[in-house]
C-alpha positions as CSV (number, residue, x, y, z in Angstrom):
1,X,98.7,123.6,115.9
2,X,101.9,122.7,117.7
3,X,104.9,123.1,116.3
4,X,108.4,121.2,117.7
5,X,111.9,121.1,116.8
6,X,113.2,117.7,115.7
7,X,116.6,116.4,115.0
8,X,117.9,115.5,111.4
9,X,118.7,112.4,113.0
10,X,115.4,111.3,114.0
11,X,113.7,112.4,110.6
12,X,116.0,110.4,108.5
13,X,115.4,107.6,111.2
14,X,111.9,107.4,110.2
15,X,112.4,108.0,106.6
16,X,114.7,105.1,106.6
17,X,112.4,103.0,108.6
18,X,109.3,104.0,106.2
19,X,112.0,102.6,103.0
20,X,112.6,99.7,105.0
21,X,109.0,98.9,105.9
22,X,107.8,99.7,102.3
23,X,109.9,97.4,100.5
24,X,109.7,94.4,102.6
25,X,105.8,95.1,102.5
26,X,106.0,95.1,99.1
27,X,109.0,92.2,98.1
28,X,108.6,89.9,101.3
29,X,111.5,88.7,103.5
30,X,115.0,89.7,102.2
31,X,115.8,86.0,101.9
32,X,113.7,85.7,98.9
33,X,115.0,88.8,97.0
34,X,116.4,88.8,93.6
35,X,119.6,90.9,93.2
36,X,117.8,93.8,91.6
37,X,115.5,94.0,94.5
38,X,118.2,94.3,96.9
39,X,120.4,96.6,94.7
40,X,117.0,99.2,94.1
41,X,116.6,99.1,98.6
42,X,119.9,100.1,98.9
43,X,119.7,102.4,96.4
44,X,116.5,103.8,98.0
45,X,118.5,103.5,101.6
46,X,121.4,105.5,100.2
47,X,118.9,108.4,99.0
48,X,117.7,108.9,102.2
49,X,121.3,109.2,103.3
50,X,122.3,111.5,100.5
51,X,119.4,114.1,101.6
52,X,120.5,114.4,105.0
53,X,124.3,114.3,104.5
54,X,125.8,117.4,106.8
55,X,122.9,117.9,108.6
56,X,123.3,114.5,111.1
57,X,125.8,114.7,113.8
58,X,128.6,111.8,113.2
């Protein structure tokens, strides 16, 4: 087994990437979303933020 260090950054990188991929997998182009589907991917997006807040270098 191999075990690595990895930044904060890069982990919530991916997390937000696997958000972004998810939802426009799921709802389509952002063009077509209804306000409620944009307003619950930013609330997932901000999440993501939340649970790495002090640990990512500004």
């Amino acid at each position: 087994m191999d075990i690595r260090m990895v930044r904060a950054e890069d982990v919530e990188e991916a997390e937000l990437a696997a958000v972004d991929e998810e939802f426009h997998d799921y709802y389509g182009p952002e063009r077509f979303w209804q306000p409620w589907m944009r307003e619950t991917y930013l609330d997932a997006i901000q999440k993501v933020h939340d649970q790495y807040a002090g640990q990512v270098a500004a």
